[in-house]
C-alpha positions as CSV (number, residue, x, y, z in Angstrom):
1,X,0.0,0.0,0.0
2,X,1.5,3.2,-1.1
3,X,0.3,6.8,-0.5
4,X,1.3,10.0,-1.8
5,X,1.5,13.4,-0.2
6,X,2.0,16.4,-2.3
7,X,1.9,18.8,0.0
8,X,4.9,17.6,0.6
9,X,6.2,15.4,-1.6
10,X,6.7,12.5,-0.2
11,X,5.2,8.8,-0.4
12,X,4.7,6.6,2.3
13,X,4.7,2.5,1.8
14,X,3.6,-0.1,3.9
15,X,4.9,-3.7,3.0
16,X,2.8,-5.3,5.7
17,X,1.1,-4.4,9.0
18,X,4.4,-5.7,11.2
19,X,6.7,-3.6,9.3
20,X,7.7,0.1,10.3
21,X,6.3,3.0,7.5
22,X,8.5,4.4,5.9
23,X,8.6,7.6,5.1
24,X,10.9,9.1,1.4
25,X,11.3,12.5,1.4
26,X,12.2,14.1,-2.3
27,X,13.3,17.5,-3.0
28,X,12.5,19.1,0.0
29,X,14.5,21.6,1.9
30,X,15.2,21.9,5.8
31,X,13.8,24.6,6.3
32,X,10.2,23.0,4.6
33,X,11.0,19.7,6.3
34,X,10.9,21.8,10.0
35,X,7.6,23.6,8.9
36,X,5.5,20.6,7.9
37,X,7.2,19.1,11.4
38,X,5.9,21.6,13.3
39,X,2.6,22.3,11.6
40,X,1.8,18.6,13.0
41,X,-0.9,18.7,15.6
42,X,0.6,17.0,18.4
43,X,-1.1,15.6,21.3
44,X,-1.2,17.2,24.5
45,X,-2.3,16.4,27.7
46,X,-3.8,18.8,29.6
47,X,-2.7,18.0,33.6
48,X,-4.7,19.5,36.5
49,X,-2.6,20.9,39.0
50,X,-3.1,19.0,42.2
51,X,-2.3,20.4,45.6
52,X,0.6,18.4,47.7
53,X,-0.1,17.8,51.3
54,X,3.1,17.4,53.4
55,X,1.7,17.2,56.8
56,X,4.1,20.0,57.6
57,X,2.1,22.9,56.3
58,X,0.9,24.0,60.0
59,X,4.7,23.8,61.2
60,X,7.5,26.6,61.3
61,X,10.3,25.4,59.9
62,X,13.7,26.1,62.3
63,X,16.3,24.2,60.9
64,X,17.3,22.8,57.3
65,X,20.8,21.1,56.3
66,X,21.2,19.1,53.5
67,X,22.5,15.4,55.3
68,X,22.9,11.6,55.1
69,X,20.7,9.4,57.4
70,X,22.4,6.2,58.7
71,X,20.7,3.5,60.8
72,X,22.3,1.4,63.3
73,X,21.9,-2.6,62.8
74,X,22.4,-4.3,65.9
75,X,23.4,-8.0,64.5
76,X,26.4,-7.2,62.0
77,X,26.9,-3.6,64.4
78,X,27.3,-1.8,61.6
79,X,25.9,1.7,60.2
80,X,23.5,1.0,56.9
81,X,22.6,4.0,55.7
82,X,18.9,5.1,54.9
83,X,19.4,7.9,52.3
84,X,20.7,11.5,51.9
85,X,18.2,14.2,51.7
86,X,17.1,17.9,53.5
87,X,16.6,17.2,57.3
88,X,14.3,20.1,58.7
89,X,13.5,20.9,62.1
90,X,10.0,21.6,62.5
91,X,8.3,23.7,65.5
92,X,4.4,23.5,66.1
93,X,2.6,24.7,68.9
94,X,0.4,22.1,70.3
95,X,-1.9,23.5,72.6
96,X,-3.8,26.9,73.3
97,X,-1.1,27.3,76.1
98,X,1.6,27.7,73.6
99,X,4.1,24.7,74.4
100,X,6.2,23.8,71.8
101,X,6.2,20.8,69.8
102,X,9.7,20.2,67.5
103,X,10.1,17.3,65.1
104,X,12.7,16.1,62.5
105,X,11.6,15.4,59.3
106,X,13.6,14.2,56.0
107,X,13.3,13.6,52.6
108,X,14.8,11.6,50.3
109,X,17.0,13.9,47.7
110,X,15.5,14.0,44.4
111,X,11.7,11.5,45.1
112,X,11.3,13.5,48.9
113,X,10.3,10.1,49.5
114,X,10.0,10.3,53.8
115,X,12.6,8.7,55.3
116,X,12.9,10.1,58.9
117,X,10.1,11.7,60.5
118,X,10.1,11.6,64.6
119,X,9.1,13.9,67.3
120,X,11.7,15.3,69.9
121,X,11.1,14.5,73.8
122,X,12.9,15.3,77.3
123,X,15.0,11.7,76.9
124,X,16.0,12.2,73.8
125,X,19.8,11.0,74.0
126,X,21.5,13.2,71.5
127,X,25.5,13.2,71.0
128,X,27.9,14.6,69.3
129,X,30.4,12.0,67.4
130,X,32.5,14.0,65.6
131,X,32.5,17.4,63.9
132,X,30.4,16.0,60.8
133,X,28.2,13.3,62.5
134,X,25.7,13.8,65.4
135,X,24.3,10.3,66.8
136,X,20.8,10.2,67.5
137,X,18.2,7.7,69.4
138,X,14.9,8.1,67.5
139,X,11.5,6.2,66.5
140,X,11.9,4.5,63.2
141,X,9.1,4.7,60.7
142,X,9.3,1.3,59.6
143,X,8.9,-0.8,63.0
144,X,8.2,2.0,65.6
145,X,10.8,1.0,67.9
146,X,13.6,3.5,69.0
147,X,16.7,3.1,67.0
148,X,20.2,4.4,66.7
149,X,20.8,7.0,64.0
150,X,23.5,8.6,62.0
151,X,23.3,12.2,61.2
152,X,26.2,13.1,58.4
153,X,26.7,16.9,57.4
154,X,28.9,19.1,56.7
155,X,31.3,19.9,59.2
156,X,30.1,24.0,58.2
157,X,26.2,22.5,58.6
């Protein structure tokens, strides 16, 4: 089956229904080539924007470094880490009395897929290991259990 365009010249052939069309151009310049490429009605999708709830839009934000997240395994007692992201720390006032409630929160770099997300309390143990890594005892997403983390920055951070 063979067709022919002259608008622009060309012929298109179809040697079976498995095959690829081919497409010959003859004579034509660039410059008519681009405009007949153009002229094409493509097809767009028209996407509603859609609003993104973070759970963090009634918190102040304090704090945000750019970090890597390790976790602590106990049975090879060794540091596995979680991801690198933005850590924030995240005020809220809880209560018509004013109290403060902080939290840290991060997000994977790049999906902001949640990776760390626990509240602050009074026995919150909280060390410094060196001048890049502070060492924290936290709630972990996955299991709910207080865990040993890895917080890795820049010693500047």
């Amino acid at each position: 089956q063979c067709k022919k365009e002259t608008a622009l010249d060309t012929e298109s052939c179809q040697k079976s229904s498995t095959q690829p069309k081919v497409i010959l151009m003859k004579n034509i310049t660039l410059v008519e080539s681009a405009a007949a490429y153009v002229s094409k009605s493509s097809h767009t999708c028209m996407l509603k924007k859609v609003d993104v709830l973070t759970g963090e839009e009634e918190e102040r934000n304090v704090l945000q470094i750019n970090c890597k997240l390790f976790i602590f395994n106990k049975i090879t007692q060794s540091w596995i880490e979680r991801g690198r992201g933005s850590l924030r720390l995240n005020d809220t006032a809880s209560n018509k009395y004013g109290t403060l409630q902080s939290r840290l929160v991060m997000r994977h770099q790049g999906s902001l897929r949640l990776i760390f997300n626990t509240r602050l309390w009074a026995q919150m143990k909280i060390e410094k290991a060196s001048s890049k890594c502070l060492c924290i005892t936290a709630t972990d997403l996955g299991n709910h259990t207080v865990q040993v983390f890895l917080i890795q920055a820049r010693a500047k951070d």
